[in-house]
N, CA, C and O atoms as a GROMACS GRO file, in nm:
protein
  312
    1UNK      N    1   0.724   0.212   0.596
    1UNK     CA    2   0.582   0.218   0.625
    1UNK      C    3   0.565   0.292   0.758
    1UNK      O    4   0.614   0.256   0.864
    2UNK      N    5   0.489   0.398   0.739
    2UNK     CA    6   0.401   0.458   0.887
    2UNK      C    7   0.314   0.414   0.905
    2UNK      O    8   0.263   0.361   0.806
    3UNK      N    9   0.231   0.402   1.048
    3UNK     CA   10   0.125   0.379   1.039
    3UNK      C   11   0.097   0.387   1.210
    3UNK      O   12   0.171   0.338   1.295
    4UNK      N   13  -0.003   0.446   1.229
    4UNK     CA   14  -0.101   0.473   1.357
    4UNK      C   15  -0.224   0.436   1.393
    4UNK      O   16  -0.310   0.478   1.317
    5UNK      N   17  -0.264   0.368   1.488
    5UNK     CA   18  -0.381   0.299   1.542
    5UNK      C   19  -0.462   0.423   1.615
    5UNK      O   20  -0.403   0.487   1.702
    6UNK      N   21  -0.590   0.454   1.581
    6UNK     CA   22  -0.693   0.517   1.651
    6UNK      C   23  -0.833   0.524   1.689
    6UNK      O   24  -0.913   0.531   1.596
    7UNK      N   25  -0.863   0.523   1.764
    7UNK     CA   26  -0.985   0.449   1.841
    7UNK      C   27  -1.118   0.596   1.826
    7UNK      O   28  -1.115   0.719   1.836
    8UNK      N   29  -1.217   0.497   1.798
    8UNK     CA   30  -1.336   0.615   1.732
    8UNK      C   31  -1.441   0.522   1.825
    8UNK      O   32  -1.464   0.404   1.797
    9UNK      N   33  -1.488   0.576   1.914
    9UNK     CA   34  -1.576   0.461   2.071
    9UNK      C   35  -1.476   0.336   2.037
    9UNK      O   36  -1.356   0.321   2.063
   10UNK      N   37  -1.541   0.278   1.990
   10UNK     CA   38  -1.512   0.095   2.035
   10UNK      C   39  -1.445   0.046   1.913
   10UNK      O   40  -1.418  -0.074   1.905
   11UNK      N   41  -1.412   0.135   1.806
   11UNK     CA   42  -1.363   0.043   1.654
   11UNK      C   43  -1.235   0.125   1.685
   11UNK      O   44  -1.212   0.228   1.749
   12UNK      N   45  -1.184   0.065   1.638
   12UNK     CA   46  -1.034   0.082   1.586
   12UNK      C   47  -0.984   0.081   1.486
   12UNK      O   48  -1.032  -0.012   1.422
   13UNK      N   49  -0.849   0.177   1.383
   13UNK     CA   50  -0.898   0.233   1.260
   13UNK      C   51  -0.733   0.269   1.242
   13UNK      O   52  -0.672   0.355   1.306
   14UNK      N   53  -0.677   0.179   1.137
   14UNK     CA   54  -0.504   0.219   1.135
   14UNK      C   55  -0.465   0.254   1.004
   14UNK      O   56  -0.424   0.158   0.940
   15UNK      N   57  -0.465   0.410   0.919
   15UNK     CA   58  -0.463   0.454   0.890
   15UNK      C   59  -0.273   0.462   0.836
   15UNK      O   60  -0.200   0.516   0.919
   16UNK      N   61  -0.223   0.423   0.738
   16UNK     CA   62  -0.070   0.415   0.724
   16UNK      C   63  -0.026   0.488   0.580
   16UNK      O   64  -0.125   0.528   0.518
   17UNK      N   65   0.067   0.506   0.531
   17UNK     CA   66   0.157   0.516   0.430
   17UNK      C   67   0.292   0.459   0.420
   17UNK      O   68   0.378   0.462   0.509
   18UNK      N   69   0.307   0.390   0.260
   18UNK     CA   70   0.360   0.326   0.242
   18UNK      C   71   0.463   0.361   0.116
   18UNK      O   72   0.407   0.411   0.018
   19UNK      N   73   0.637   0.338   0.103
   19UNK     CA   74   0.626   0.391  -0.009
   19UNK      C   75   0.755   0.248  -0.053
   19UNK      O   76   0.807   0.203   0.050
   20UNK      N   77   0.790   0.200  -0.145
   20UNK     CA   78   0.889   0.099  -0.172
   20UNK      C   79   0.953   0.112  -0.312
   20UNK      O   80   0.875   0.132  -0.404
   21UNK      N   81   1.068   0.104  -0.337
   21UNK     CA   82   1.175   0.132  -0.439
   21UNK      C   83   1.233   0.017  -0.485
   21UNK      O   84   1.265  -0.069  -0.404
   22UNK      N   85   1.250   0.003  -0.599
   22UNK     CA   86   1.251  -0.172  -0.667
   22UNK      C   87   1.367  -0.102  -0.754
   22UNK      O   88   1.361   0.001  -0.821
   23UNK      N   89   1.496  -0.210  -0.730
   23UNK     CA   90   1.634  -0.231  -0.881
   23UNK      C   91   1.544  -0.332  -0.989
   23UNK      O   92   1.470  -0.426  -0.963
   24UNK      N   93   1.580  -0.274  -1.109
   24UNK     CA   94   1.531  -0.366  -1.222
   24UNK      C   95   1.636  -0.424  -1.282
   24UNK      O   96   1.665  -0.359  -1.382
   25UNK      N   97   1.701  -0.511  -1.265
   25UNK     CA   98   1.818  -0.582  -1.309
   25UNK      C   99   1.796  -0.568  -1.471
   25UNK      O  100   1.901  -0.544  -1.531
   26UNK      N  101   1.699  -0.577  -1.537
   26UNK     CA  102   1.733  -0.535  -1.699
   26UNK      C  103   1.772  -0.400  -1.747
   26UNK      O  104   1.841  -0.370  -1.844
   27UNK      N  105   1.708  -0.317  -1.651
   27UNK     CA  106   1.730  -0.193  -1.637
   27UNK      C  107   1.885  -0.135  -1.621
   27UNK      O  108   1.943  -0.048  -1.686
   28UNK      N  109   1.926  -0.207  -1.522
   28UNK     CA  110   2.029  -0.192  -1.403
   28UNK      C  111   2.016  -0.053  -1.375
   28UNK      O  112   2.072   0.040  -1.433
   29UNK      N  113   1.930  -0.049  -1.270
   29UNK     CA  114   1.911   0.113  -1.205
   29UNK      C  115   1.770   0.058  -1.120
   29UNK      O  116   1.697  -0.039  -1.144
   30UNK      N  117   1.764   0.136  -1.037
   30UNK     CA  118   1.639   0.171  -0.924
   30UNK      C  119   1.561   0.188  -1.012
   30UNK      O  120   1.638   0.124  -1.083
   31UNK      N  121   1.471   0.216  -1.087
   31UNK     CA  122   1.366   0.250  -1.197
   31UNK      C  123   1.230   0.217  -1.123
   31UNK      O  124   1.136   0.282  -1.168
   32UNK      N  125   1.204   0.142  -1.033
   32UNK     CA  126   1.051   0.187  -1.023
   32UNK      C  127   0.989   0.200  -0.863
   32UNK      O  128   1.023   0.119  -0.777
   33UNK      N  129   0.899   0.304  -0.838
   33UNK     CA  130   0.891   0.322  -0.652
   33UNK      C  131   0.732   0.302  -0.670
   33UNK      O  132   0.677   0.277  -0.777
   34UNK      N  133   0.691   0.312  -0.590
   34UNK     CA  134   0.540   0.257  -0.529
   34UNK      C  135   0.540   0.277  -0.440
   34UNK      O  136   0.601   0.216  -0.352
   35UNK      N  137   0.438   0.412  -0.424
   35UNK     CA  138   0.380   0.508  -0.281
   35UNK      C  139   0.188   0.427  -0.223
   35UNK      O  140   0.082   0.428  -0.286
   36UNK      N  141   0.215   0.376  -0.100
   36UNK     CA  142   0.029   0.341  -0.119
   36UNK      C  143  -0.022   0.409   0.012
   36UNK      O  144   0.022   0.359   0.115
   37UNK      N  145  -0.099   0.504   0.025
   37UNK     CA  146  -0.152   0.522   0.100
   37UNK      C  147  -0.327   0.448   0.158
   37UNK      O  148  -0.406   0.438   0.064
   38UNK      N  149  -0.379   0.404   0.289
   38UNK     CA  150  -0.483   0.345   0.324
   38UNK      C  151  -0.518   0.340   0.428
   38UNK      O  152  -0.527   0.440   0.499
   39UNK      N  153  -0.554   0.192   0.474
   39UNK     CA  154  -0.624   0.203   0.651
   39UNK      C  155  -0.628   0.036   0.626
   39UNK      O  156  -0.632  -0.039   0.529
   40UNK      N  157  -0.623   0.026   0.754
   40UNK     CA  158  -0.676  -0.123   0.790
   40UNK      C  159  -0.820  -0.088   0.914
   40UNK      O  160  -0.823   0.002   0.999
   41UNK      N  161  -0.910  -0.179   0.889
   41UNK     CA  162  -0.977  -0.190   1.010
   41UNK      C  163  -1.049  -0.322   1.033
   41UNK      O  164  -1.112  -0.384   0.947
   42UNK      N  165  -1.032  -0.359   1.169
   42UNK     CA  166  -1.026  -0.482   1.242
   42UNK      C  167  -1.167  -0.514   1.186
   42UNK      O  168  -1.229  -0.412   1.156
   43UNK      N  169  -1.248  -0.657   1.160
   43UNK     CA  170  -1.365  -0.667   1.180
   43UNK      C  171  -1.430  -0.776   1.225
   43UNK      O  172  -1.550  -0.793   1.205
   44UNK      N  173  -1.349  -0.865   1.294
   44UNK     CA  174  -1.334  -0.968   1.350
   44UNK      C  175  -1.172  -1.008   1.445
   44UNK      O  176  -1.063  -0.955   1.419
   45UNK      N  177  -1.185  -1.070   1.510
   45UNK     CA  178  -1.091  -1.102   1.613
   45UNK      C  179  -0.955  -1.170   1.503
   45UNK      O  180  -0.834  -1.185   1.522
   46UNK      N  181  -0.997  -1.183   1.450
   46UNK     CA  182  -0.847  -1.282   1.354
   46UNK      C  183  -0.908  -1.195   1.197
   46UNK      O  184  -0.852  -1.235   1.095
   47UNK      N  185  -0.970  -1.131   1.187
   47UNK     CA  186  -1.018  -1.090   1.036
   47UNK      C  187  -0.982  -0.895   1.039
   47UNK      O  188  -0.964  -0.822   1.137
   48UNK      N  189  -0.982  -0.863   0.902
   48UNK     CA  190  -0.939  -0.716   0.913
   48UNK      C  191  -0.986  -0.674   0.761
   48UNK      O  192  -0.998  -0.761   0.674
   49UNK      N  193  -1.004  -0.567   0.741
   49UNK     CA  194  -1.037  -0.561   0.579
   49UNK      C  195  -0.952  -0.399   0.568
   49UNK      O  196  -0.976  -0.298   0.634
   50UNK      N  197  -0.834  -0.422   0.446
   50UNK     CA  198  -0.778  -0.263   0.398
   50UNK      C  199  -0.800  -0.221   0.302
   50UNK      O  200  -0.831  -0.306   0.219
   51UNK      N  201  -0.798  -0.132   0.271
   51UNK     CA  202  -0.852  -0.034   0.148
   51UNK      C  203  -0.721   0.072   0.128
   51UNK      O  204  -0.658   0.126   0.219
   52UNK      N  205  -0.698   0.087  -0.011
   52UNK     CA  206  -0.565   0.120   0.007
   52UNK      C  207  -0.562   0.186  -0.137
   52UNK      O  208  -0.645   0.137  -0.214
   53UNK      N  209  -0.482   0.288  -0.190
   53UNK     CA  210  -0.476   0.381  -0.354
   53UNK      C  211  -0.334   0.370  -0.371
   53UNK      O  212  -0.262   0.416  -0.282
   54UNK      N  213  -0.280   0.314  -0.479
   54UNK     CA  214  -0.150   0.292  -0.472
   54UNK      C  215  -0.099   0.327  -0.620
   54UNK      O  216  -0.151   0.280  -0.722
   55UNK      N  217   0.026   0.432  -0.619
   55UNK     CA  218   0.052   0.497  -0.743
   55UNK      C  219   0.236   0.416  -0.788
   55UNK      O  220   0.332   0.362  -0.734
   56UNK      N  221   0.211   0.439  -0.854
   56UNK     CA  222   0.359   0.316  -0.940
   56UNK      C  223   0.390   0.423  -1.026
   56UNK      O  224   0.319   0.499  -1.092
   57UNK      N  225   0.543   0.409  -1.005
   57UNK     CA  226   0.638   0.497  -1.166
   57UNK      C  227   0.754   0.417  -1.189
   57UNK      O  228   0.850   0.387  -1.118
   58UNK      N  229   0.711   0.383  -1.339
   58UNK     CA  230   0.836   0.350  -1.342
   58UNK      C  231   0.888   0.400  -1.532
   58UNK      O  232   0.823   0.420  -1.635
   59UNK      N  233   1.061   0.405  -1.492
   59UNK     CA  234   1.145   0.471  -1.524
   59UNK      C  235   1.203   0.377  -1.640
   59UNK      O  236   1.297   0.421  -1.707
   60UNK      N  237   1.146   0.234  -1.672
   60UNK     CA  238   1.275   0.155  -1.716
   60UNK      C  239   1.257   0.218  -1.850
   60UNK      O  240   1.357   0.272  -1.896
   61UNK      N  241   1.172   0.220  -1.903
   61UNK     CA  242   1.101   0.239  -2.093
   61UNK      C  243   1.118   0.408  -2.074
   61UNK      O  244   1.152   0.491  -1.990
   62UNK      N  245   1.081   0.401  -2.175
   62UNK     CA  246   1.085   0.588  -2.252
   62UNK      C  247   0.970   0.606  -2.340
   62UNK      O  248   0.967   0.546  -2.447
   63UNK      N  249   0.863   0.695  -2.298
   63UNK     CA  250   0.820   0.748  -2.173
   63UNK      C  251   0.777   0.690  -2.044
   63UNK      O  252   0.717   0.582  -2.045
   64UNK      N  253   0.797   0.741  -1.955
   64UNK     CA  254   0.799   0.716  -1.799
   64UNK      C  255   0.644   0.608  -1.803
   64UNK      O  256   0.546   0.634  -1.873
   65UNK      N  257   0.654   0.505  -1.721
   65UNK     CA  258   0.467   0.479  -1.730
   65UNK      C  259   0.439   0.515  -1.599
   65UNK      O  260   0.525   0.545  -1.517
   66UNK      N  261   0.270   0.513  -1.571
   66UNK     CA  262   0.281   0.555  -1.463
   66UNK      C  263   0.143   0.477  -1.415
   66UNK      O  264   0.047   0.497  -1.490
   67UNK      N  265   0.130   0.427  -1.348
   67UNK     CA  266  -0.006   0.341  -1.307
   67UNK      C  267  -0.104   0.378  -1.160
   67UNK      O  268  -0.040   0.437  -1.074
   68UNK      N  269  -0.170   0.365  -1.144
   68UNK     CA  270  -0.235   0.443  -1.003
   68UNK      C  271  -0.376   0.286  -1.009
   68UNK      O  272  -0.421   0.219  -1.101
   69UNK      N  273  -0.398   0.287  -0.865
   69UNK     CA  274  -0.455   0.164  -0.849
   69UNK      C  275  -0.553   0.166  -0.702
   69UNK      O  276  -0.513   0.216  -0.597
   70UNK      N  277  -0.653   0.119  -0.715
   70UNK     CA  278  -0.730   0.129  -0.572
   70UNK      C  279  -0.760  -0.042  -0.523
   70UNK      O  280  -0.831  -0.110  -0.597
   71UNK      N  281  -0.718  -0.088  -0.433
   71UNK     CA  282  -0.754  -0.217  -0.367
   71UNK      C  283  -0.816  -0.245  -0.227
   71UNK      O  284  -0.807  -0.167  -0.133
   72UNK      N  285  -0.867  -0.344  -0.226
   72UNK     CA  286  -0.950  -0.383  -0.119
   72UNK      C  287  -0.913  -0.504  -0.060
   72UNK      O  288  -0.948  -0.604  -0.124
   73UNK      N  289  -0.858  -0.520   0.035
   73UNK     CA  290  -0.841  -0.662   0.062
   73UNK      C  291  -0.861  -0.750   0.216
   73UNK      O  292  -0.838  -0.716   0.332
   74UNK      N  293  -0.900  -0.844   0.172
   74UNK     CA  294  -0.986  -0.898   0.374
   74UNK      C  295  -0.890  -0.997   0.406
   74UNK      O  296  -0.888  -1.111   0.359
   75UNK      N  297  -0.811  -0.948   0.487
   75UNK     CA  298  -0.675  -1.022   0.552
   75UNK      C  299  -0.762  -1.095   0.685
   75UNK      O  300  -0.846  -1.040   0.757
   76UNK      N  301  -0.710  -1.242   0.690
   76UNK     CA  302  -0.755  -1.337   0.770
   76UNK      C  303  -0.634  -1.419   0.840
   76UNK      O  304  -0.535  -1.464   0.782
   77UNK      N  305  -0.664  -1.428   0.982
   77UNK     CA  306  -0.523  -1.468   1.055
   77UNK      C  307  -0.603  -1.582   1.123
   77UNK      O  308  -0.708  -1.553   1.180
   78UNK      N  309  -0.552  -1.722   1.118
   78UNK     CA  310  -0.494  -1.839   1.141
   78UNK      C  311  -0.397  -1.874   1.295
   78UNK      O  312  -0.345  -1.984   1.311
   0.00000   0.00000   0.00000
């Protein structure tokens, strides 16, 4: 994961890419990666909300599948 924090006046705005590679033990082989590119931004002192497009391939079946996905999610810290 990359990812960089940048300040626009007073908000703050962290902008990352992400990419992760999974073994499928039925498979036995690496067969599926997941690239997500997004942002987080703060909107409360313990609260944050990311928005994020995330593309999946995987290799185990014949033909390849391939899935692409957009999420939203409001992360809350405790």
């Amino acid at each position: 994961m990359v990812e960089r924090t940048f300040a626009i006046h007073s908000h703050h705005l962290t902008p990352y890419v992400r990419g992760e590679a999974y073994y499928v033990s039925t498979a036995e082989k690496w067969s599926r990666t997941t690239e997500d590119i997004g942002f987080l931004f703060p909107i409360r002192r313990r609260a944050e909300i990311e928005a994020y497009y995330e593309h999946m391939n995987d290799t185990s079946k014949s033909p390849n599948q391939q899935t692409h996905g957009i999420g939203l999610v409001l992360n809350l810290y405790f």
